[in-house]
C-alpha positions in Angstrom: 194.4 148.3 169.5 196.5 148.2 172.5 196.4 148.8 175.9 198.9 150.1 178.6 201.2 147.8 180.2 200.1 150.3 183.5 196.5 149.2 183.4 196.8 145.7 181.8 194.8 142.8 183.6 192.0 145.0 184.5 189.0 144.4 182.2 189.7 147.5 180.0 191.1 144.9 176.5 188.2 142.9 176.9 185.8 145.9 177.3 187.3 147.3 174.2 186.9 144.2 172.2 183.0 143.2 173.6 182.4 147.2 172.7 183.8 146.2 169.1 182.0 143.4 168.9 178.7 144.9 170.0 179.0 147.4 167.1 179.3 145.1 164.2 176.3 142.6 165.5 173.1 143.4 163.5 174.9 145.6 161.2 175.3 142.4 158.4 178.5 141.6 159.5 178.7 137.7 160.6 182.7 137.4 162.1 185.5 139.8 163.2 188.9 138.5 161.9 192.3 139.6 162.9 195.7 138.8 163.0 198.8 139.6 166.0 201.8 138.8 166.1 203.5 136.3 168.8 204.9 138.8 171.6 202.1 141.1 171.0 198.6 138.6 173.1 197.2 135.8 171.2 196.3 134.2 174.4 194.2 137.2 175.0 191.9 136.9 171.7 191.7 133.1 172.5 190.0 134.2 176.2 187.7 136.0 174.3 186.5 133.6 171.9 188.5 134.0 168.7 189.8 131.0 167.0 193.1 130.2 165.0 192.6 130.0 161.7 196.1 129.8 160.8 199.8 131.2 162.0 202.0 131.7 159.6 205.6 130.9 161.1 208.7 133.2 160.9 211.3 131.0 161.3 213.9 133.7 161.9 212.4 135.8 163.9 209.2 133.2 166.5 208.3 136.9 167.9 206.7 137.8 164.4 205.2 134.5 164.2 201.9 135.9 162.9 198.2 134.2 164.0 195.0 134.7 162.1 191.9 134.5 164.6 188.3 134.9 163.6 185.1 134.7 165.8 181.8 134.8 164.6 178.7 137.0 166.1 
């Protein structure tokens, strides 16, 4: 999931992701994990309230530095 550099900072990644979110609750699913790399928006999924479980460093490359988030419903 992405959105447009164009329309960043206007609601629509945070729409997407409550809309996500809203789909799994009551369907017997308890978290949403996922994982993004450093350049892509970690700070993002941490506004929304996902939490690092882990980041698995690439030492040669910090840009692929990889975190693992997870938020329970």
């Amino acid at each position: 999931m992405w959105v447009a550099r164009s329309v960043r900072g206007k609601g629509y990644g945070r729409a997407l992701i409550s809309r996500l979110e809203n789909h799994f609750i009551d369907k017997g699913y308890n978290n949403i994990n996922l994982v993004t790399s450093a350049f892509q928006a970690p700070g993002f999924y941490k506004k929304c309230g996902y939490t690092v479980e882990f980041i698995r460093e690439n030492k040669t490359n910090p840009k692929l530095t990889k975190s693992f988030f997870i938020k329970y419903l």
